[in-house]
N, C-alpha and C positions, 0 to 999 in steps of 0.2 A: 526276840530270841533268835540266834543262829540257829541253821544246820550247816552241820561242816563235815562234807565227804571227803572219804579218804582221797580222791584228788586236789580236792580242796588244800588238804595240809602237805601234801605233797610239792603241790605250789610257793606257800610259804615257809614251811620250813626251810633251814640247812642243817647238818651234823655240827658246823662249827656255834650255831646262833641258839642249838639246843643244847649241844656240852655245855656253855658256857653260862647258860642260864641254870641251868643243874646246877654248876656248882657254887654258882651264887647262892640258891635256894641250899644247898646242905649249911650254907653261915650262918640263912636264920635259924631260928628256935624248931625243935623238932614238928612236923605238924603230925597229929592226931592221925589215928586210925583205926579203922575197924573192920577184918575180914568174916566174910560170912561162906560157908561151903554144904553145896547139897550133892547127894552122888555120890560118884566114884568115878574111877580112872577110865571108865571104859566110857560114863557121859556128865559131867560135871559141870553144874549152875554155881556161880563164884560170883559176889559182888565186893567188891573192894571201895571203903570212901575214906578218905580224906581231910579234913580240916588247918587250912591255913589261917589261923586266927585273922581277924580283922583284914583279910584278904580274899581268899576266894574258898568255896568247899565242892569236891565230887566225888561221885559213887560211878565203878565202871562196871558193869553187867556183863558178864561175858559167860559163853560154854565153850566146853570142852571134848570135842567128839573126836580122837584118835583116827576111828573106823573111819572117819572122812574120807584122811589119806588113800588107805587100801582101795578104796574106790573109785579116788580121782575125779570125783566131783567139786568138792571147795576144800577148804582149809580145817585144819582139828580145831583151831579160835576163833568165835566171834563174838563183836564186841560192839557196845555201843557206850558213848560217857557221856555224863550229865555233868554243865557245872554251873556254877550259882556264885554270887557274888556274896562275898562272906561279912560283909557290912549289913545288909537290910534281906539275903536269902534271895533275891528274884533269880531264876534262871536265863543263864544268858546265854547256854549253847549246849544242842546235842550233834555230838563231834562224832565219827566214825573211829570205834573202839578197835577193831583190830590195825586201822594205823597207827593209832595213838600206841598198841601195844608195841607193834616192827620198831617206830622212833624210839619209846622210851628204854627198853633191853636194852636195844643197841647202844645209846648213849649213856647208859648207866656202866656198860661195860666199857665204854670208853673212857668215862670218866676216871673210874678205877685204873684203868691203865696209863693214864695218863698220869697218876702222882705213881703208879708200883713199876708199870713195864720198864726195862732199860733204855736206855738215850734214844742210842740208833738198832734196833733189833732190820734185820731183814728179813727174815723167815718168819711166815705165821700158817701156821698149823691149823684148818680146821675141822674140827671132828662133826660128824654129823653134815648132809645138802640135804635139809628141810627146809622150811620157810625163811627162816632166820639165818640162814646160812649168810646169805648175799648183805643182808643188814648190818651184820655184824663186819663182816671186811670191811666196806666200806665207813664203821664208824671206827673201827682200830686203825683203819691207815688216816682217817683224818687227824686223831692225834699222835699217830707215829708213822709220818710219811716216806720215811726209809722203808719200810715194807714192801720191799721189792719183790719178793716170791711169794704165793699162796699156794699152801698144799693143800689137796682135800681130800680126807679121807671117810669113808661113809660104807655100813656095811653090803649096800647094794655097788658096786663097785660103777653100775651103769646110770645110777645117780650123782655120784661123784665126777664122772666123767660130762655129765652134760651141765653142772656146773661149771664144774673149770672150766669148757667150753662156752659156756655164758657171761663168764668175767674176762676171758681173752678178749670176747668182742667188744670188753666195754674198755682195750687197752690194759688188761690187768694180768702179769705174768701169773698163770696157775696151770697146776697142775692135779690129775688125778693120784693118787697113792695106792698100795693094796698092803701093805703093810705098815699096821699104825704103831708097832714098838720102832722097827726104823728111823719114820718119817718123826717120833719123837723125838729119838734122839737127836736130831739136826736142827730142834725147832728154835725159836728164839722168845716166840711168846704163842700160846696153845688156846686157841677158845674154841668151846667143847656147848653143843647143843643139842642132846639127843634125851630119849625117853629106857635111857638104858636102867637094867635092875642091877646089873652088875658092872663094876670100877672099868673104864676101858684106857683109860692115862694109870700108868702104872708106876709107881714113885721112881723106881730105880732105873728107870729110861731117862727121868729127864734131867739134863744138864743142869750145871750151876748158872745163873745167871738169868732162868727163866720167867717169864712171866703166866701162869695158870687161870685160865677166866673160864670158869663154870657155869654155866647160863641153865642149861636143861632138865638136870633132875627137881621136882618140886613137889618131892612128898617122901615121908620116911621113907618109900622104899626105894626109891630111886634113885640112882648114884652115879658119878662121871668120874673119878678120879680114888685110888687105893689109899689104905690105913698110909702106908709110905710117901705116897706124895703127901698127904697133910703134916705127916711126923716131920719131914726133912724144911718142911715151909714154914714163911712169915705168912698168918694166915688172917683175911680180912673179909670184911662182907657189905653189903651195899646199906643194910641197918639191922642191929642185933635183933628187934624184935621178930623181922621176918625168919631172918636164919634161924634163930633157936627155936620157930613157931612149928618148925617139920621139916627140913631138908636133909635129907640124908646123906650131904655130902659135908654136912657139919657134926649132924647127929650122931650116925653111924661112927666115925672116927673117935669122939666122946666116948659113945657105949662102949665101944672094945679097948678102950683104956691106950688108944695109940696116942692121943690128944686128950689135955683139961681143957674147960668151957675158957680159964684163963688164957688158954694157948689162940684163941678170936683174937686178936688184937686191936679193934677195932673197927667202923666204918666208916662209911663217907661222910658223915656228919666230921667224923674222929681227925679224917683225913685233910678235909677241909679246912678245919681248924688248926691245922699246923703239924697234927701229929707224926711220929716219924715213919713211915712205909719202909723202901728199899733203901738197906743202910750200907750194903755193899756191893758191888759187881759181880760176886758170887751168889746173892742172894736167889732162894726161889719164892718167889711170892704167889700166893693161892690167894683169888679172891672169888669171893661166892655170890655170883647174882641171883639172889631169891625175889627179886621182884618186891612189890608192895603197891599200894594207895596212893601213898605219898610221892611217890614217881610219875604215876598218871598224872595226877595234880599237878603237878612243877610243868608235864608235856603241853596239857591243855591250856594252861594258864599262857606257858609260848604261843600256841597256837589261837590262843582268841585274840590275847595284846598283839600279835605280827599281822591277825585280821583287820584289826582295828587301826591300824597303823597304814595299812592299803588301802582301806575303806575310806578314811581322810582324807589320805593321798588323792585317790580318786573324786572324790567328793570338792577338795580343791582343784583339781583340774575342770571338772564341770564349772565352777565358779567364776575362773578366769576371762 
């Protein structure tokens, strides 16, 4: 059996070698799932697993500690995944959970944007410089590399400000924002990360032609975007079971009768499969990353077969 540290997968990963294996994995047959939640918001024990029939199966353990942040000691997630070969059960690797988590969001929201965003957008909008800030850029510009400007905006204004200063040095035009109805309106496609209880994308800000990726709220009460932007959208999610399970940025829109549960239009499975996403240049598409099991699973599964693929590699080069 593996261990696999987060620099470990850092090593073999790419954003293009995990897009595209995501979305390989949404063509096959749904895999299974099973969420389990203890807690609350303020410290929350979550195990998420998975089942890929006659393929691989994992369960990712993770907490949830908020209060982290404020302190400045580690991170509000930690995580660790177990996976198992789904032919005979042995375990074959425990992988460091909170990378596994930074890749899969990320890619999952890339994947979505990549069948909903527009062709060539240049401006990308991000709300929220928490951890996942930097993750996400850089998976929206791997599949929309016209992304020439990053705006960021974030309610500590001096967090915002040492991101964008963080992505300038890595060659990435950004900037800091103090007004996020503004920097709406100019956006081209908007991904929103934060632990907000109230809507902070506001429907009637944003342009025709947008693309809306919601990552951060993950529980009824929690929410990133107004009854209005879901009204005015083509609205999608990364798999119905999670969204309709508790996300208030599906929910919430439902209850107040702004949106029916028919107004979902699908997900990545849906999208995969051919279905129709952005049907016109004016369109706004909202899609909703609620995360899942099944994402872990599809990341590790990259992450042990790229191991394994080095490990040969390496193994014939000793041979030679």
């Amino acid at each position: 059996m593996h261990f696999i540290s987060g620099a470990d997968v850092a090593r073999i990963l790419t954003f293009p070698i995990l897009i595209a294996a995501m979305e390989e994995a949404h063509r096959r047959p749904r895999a299974e799932m099973l969420d389990g939640f203890l807690g609350d918001e303020r410290g929350q024990y979550v195990v998420r697993s998975a089942v890929d029939r006659g393929r691989y199966m994992a369960s990712k353990m993770f907490t949830s500690f908020p209060g982290n942040l404020a302190a400045g000691k580690m991170p509000a997630v930690q995580a660790v995944c177990v996976l198992f070969d789904g032919v005979d059960g042995r375990p074959l690797a425990v992988i460091d959970g909170t990378a596994i988590t930074h890749w899969r969001t990320a890619a999952d929201s890339a994947l979505a944007a990549k069948f909903l965003a527009p062709n060539d957008p240049e401006v990308l909008l991000v709300v929220g410089a928490g951890e996942m800030a930097a993750w996400l850029v850089r998976a929206h510009r791997t599949v929309r590399p016209s992304l020439r400007r990053i705006i960021i905006w974030n309610r500590t204004m001096t967090r915002a400000e040492a991101l964008a200063a963080r992505l300038r040095g890595d060659g990435i035009a950004a900037e800091a924002a103090a007004n996020l109805d503004a920097a709406t309106r100019i956006a081209d496609v908007i991904t929103t990360c934060t632990r907000s209880h109230e809507p902070l994308i506001k429907g009637a800000n944003i342009p025709p032609g947008v693309h809306l990726d919601l990552v951060g709220g993950y529980t009824r009460e929690t929410r990133e975007a107004d009854d209005e932007a879901a009204r005015r959208a083509r609205i999608f999610v990364d798999r119905r079971e999670s969204a309709f399970h508790g996300v208030g940025d599906i929910l919430q829109p439902i209850a107040s009768g702004a949106i029916k549960e028919s107004d979902v239009l699908g997900d990545l499975y849906d999208l995969a499969a051919g279905a129709a996403g952005r049907q016109s240049l004016a369109d706004i598409t909202f899609f909703k990353n609620a995360g899942g099991g099944h994402l872990d699973l599809m990341t590790c599964e990259v992450v042990f077969e790229q191991l394994g693929a080095k490990l040969d590699a390496s193994r014939h080069k000793r041979d030679m």
